[in-house]
Biotite code that builds the C-alpha atoms (Angstrom):
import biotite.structure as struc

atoms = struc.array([
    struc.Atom([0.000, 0.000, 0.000], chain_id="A", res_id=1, res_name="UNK", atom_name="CA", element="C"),
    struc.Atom([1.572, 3.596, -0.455], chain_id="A", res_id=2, res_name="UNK", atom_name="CA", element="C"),
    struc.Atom([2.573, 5.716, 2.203], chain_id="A", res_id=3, res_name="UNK", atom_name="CA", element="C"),
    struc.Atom([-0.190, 8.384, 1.479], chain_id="A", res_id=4, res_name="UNK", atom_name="CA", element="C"),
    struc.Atom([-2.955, 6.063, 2.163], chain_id="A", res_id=5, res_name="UNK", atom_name="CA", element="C"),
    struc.Atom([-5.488, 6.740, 5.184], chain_id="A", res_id=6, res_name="UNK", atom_name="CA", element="C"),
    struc.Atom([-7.427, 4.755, 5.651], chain_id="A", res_id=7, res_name="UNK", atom_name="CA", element="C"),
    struc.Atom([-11.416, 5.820, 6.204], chain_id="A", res_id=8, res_name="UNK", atom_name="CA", element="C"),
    struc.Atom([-11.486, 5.931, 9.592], chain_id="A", res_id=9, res_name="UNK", atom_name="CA", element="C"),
    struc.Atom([-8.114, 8.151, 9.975], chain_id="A", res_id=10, res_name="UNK", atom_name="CA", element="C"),
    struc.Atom([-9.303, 10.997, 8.307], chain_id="A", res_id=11, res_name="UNK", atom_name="CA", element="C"),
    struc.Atom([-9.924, 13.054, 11.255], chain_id="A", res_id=12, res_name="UNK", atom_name="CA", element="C"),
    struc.Atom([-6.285, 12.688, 11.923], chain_id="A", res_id=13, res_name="UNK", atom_name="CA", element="C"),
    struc.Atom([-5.540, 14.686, 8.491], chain_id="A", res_id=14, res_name="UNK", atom_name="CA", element="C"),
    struc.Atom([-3.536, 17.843, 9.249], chain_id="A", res_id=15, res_name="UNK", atom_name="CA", element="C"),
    struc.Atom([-1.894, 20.579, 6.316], chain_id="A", res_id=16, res_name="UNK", atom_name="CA", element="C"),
    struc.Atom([0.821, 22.453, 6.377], chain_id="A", res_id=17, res_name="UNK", atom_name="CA", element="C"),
    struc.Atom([0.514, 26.010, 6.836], chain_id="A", res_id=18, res_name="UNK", atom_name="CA", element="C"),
    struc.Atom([3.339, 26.695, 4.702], chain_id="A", res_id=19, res_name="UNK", atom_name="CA", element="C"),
    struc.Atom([2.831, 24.330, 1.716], chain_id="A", res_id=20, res_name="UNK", atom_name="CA", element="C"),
    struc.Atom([-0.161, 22.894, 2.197], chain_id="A", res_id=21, res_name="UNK", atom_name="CA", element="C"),
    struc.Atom([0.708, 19.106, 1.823], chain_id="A", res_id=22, res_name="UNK", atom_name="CA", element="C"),
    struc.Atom([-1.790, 16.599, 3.383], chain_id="A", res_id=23, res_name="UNK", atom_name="CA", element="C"),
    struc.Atom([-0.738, 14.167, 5.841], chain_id="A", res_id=24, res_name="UNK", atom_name="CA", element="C"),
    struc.Atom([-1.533, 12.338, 9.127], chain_id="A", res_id=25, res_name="UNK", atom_name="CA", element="C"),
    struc.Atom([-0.832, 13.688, 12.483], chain_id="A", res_id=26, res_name="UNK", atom_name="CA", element="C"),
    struc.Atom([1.583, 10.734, 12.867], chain_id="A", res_id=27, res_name="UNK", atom_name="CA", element="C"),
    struc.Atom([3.108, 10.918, 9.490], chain_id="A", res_id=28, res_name="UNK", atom_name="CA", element="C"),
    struc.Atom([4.212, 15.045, 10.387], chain_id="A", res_id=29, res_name="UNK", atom_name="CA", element="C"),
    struc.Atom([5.157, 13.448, 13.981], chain_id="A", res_id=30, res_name="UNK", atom_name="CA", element="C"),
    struc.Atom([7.412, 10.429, 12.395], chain_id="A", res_id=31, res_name="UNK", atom_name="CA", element="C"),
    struc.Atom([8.785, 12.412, 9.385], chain_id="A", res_id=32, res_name="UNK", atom_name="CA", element="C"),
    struc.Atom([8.379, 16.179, 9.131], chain_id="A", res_id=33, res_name="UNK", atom_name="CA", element="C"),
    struc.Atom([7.059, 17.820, 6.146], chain_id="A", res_id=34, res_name="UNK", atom_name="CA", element="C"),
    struc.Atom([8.780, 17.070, 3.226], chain_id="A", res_id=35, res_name="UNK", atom_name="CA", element="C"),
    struc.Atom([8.748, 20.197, 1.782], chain_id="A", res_id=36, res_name="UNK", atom_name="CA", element="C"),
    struc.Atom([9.512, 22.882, 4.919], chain_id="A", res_id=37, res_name="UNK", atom_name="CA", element="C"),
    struc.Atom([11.097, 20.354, 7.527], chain_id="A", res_id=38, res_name="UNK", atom_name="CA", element="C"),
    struc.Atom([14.360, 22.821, 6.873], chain_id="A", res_id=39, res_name="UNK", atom_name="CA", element="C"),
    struc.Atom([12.597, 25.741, 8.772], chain_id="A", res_id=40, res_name="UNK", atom_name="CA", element="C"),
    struc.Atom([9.486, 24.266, 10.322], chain_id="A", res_id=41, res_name="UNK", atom_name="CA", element="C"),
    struc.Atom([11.532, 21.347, 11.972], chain_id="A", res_id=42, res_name="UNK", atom_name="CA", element="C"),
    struc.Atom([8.087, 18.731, 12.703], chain_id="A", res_id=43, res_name="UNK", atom_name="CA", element="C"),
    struc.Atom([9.722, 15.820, 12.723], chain_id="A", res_id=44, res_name="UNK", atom_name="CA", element="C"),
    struc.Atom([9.157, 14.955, 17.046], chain_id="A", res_id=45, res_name="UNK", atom_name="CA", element="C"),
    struc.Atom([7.257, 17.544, 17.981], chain_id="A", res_id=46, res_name="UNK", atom_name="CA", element="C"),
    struc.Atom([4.197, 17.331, 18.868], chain_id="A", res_id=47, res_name="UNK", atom_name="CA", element="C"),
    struc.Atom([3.693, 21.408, 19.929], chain_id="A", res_id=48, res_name="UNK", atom_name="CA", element="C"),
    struc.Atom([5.119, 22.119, 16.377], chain_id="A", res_id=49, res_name="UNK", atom_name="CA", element="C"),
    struc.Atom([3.256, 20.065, 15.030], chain_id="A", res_id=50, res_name="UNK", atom_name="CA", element="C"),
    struc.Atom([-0.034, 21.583, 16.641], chain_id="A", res_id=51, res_name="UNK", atom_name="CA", element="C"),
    struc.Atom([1.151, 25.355, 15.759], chain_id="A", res_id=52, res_name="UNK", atom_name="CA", element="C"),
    struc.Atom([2.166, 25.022, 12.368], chain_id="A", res_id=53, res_name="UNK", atom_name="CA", element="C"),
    struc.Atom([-0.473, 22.631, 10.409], chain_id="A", res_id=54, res_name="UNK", atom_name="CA", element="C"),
    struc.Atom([-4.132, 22.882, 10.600], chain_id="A", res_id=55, res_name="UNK", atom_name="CA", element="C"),
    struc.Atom([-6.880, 20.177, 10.711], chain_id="A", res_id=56, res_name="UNK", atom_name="CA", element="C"),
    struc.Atom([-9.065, 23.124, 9.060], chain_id="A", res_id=57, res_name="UNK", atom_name="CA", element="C"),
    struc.Atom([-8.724, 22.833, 5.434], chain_id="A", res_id=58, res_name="UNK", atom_name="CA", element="C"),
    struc.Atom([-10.626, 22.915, 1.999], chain_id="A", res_id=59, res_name="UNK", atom_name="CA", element="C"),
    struc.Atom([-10.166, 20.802, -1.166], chain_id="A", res_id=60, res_name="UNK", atom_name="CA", element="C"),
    struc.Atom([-7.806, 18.352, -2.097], chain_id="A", res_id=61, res_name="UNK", atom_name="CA", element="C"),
    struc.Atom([-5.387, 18.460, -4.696], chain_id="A", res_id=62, res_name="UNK", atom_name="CA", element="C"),
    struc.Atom([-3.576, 14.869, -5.772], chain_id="A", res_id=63, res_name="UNK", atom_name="CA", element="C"),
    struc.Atom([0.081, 15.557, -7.573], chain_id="A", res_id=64, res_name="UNK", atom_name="CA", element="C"),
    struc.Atom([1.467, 12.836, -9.366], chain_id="A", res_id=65, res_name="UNK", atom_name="CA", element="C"),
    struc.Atom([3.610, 15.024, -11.217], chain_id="A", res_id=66, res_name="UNK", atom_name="CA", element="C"),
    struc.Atom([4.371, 18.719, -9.967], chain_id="A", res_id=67, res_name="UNK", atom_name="CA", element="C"),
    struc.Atom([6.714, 19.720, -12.690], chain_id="A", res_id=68, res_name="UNK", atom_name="CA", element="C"),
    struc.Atom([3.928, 19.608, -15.349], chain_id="A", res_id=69, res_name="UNK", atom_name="CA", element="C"),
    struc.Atom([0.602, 19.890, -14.434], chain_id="A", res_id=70, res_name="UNK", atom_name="CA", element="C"),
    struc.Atom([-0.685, 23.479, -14.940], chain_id="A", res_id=71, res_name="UNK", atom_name="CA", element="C"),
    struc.Atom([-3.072, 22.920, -11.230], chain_id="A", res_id=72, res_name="UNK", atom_name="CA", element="C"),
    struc.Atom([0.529, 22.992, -9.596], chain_id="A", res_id=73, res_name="UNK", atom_name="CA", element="C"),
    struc.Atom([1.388, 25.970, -11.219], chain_id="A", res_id=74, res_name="UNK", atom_name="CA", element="C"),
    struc.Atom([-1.805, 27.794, -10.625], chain_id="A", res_id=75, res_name="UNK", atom_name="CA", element="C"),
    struc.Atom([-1.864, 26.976, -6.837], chain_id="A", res_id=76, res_name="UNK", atom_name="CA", element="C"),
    struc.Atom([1.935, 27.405, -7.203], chain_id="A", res_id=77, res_name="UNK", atom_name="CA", element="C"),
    struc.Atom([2.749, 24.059, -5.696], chain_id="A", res_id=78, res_name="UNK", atom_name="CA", element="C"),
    struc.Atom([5.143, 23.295, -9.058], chain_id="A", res_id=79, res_name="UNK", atom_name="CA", element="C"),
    struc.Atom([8.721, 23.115, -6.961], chain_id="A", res_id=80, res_name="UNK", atom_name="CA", element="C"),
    struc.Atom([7.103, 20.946, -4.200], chain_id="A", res_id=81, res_name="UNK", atom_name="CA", element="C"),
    struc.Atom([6.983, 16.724, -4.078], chain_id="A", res_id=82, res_name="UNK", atom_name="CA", element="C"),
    struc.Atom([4.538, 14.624, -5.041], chain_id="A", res_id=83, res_name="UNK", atom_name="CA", element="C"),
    struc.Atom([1.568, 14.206, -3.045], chain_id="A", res_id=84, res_name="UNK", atom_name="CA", element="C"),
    struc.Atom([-1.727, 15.681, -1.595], chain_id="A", res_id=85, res_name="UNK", atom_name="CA", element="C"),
    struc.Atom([-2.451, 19.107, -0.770], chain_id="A", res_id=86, res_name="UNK", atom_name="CA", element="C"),
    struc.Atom([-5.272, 20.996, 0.450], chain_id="A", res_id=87, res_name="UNK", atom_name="CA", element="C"),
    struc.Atom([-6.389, 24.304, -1.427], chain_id="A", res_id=88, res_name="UNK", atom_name="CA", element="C"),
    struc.Atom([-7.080, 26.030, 1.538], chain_id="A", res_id=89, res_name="UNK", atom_name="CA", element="C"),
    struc.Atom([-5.676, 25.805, 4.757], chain_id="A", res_id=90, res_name="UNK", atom_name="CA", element="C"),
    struc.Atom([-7.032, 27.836, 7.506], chain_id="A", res_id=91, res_name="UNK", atom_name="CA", element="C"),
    struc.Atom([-4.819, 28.939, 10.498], chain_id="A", res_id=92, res_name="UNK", atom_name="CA", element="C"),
    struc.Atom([-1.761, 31.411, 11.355], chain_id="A", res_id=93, res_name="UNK", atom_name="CA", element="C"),
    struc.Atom([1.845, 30.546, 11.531], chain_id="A", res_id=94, res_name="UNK", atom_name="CA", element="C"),
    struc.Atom([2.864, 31.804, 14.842], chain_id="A", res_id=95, res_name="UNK", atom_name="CA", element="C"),
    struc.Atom([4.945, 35.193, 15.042], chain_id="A", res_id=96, res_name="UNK", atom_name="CA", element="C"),
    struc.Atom([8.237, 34.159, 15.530], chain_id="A", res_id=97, res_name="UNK", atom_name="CA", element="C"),
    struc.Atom([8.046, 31.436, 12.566], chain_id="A", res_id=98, res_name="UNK", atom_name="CA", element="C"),
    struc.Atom([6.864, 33.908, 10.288], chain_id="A", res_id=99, res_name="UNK", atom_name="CA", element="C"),
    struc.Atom([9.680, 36.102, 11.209], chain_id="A", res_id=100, res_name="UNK", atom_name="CA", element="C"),
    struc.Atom([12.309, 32.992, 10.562], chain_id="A", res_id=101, res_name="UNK", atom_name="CA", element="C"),
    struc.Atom([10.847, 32.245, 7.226], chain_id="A", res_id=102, res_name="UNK", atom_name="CA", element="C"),
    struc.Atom([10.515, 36.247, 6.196], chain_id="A", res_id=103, res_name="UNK", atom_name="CA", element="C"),
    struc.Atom([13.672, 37.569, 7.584], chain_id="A", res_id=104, res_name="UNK", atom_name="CA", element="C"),
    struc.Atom([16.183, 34.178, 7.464], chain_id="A", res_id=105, res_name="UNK", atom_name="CA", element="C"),
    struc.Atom([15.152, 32.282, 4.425], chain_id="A", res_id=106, res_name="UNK", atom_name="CA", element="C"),
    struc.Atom([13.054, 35.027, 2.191], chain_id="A", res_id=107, res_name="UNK", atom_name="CA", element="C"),
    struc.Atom([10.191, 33.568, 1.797], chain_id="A", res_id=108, res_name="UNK", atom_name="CA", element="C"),
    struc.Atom([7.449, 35.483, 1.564], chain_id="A", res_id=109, res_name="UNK", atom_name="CA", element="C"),
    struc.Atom([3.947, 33.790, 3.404], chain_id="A", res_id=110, res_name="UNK", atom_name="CA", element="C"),
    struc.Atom([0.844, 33.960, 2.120], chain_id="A", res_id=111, res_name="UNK", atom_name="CA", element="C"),
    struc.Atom([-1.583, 33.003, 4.390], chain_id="A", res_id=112, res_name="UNK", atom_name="CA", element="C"),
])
């Protein structure tokens, strides 16, 4: 079975990044970070980061076999991320003094 199977009864256990907006389990942010912002975020074992910086409040799903090409990447500009799922809206705020890392240290600009 892949890794990015839930299976129906673990939905409520879905969380997305705030950052990126990938789709994973509770567990799965807990055992391996996100795969995409682990660099900054730093998930992997921590249950309080995990809590402040992905929300169990999101809309839509978006399934990416193939970021590179697919014009949906582009448009929710998702193209230089990994394969996966990701939610088209996440609700939620970064805390202050993450946004300030990601802003001031590594120049990226959020977008809530």
């Amino acid at each position: 079975m892949s890794d990015s199977f839930v299976p129906p009864g673990q939905q409520r256990y879905l969380r997305a990044c705030m950052v990126c907006s990938i789709v994973m389990t509770f567990a799965r942010f807990k055992e391996e970070g996100c795969p995409n912002c682990e660099e900054f975020l730093h998930l992997q074992g921590s249950s309080d980061q995990i809590e402040s910086c992905t929300s169990q409040v999101f809309e839509g799903l978006i399934s990416l076999a193939n970021p590179s090409k697919s014009w949906v990447a582009k448009w929710q500009r998702l193209d230089g991320y990994i394969q996966g799922v990701y939610a088209t809206k996440v609700s939620g705020q970064l805390p202050d003094d993450v946004r300030t890392l990601l802003e001031e240290e590594y120049r990226i600009q959020y977008i809530p």
